[in-house]
C-alpha positions in Angstrom: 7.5 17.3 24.9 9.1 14.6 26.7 11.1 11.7 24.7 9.9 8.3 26.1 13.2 6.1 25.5 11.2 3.0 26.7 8.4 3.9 23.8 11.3 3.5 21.3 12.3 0.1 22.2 9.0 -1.1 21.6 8.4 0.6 18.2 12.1 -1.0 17.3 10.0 -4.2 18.1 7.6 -4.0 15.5 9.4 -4.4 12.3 10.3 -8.2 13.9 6.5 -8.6 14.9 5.5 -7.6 11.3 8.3 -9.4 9.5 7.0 -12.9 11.6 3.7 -12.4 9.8 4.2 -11.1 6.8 6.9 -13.5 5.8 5.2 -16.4 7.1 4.5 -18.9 4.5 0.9 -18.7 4.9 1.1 -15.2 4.1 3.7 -13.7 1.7 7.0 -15.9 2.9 6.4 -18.4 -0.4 6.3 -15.5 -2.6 9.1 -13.8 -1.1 10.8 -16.8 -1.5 10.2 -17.7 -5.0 10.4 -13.8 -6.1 14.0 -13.7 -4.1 15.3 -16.6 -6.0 15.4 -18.8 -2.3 14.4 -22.2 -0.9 14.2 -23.8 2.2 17.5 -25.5 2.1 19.3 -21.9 1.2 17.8 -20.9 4.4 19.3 -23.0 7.0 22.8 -22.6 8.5 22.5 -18.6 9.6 23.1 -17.6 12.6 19.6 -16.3 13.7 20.1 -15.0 16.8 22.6 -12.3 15.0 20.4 -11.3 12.8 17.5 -10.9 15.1 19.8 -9.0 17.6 21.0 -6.8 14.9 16.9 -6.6 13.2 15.8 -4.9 16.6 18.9 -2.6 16.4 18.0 -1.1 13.1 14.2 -1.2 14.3 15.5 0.7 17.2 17.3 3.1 14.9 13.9 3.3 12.2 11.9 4.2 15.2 14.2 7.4 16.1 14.1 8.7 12.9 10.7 7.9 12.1 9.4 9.8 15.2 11.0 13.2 13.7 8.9 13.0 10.6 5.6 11.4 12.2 5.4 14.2 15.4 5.5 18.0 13.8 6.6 19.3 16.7 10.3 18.0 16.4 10.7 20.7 13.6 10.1 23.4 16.3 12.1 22.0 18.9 14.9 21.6 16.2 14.5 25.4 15.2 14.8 26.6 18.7 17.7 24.7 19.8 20.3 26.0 21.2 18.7 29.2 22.4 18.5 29.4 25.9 17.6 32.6 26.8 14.2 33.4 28.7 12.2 34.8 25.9 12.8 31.7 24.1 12.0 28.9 26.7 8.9 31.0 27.8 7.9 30.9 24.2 8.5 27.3 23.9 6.7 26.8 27.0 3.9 28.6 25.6 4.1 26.9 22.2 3.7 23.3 23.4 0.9 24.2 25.9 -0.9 25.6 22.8 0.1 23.1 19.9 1.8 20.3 21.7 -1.1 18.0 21.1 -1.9 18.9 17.6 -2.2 16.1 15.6 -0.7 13.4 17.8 -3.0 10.9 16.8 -2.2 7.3 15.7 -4.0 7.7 12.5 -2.2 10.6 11.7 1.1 9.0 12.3 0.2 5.8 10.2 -0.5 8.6 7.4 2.9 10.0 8.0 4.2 6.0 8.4 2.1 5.1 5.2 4.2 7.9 3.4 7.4 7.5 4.5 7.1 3.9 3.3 5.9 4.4 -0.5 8.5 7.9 -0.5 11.6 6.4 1.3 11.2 2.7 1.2 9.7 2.1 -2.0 12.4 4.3 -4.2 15.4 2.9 -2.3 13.5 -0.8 -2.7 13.0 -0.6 -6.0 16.8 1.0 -7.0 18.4 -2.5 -5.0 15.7 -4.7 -6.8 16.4 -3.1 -10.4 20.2 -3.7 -10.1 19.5 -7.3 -8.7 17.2 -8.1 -11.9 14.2 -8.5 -9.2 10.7 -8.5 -10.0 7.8 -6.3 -9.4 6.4 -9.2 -6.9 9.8 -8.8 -4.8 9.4 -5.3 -4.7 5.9 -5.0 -4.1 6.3 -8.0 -1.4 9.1 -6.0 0.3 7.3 -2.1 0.1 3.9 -3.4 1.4 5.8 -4.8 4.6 7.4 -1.2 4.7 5.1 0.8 4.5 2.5 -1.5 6.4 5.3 -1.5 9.2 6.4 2.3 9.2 2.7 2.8 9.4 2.4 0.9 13.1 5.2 2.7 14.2 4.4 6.0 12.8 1.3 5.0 14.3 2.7 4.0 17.5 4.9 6.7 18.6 2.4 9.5 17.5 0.4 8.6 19.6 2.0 7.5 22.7 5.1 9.4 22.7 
């Protein structure tokens, strides 16, 4: 199994692509707005090209992680790390021409995105919107976009990478 370094750069790309529609205030944005407690005017004056920049880093960052929980075969590689001896690599060989394919779909790693989103994103979500006296709406807004995102990019690197 070869990592595709290129392949993560794009999936770091989708949370922006997602976040452009689903925030747009044709969409959810006027929601998100009213449920955050925000206006236009509290909007203006950041420095967007910061937090764009630093957006793609942590989409960067999402995408490396989420590939270790999306593509099975990471857990395997993981176990036999470190092991370098001939019985092992011929075994690994053999392992990945049998099994290196299985399931490395992109339905199965929207599944696997899907998941991660209402399991990871939802609980620490909700925790930061309880403490912030934040509405269902704001949390619901903010988990769909999750787990609609971590779905394209489970999605994504499944089945490409």
């Amino acid at each position: 199994m070869q990592l595709h370094f290129w392949l993560i750069l794009i999936a770091g790309l989708i949370p922006l692509i997602t976040g452009f529609i689903w925030y747009h205030p044709q969409v959810f944005g006027n929601a998100w707005m009213k449920a955050a407690g925000m206006n236009e005017e509290s909007m203006k004056g950041a420095n967007m090209a910061l937090i764009f920049g630093l957006c793609y880093l942590f989409g960067c960052m999402l995408a490396s992680a989420i590939m270790t929980i999306v593509i099975h075969q990471f857990g395997f590689n993981s176990v036999m790390q470190g092991d370098n001896s001939p019985e092992t690599a011929a075994y690994m060989n053999n392992f990945f021409e049998t099994y290196g394919n299985r399931f490395r779909t992109f339905k199965h790693g929207a599944l696997h995105g899907t998941i991660s989103g209402l399991f990871i994103a939802l609980p620490i979500l909700g925790t930061c919107a309880l403490f912030e006296r934040k509405g269902f709406k704001y949390i619901a807004i903010h988990t769909g976009y999750w787990m609609l995102t971590l779905a394209l990019m489970g999605g994504v690197l499944c089945a490409f990478l």
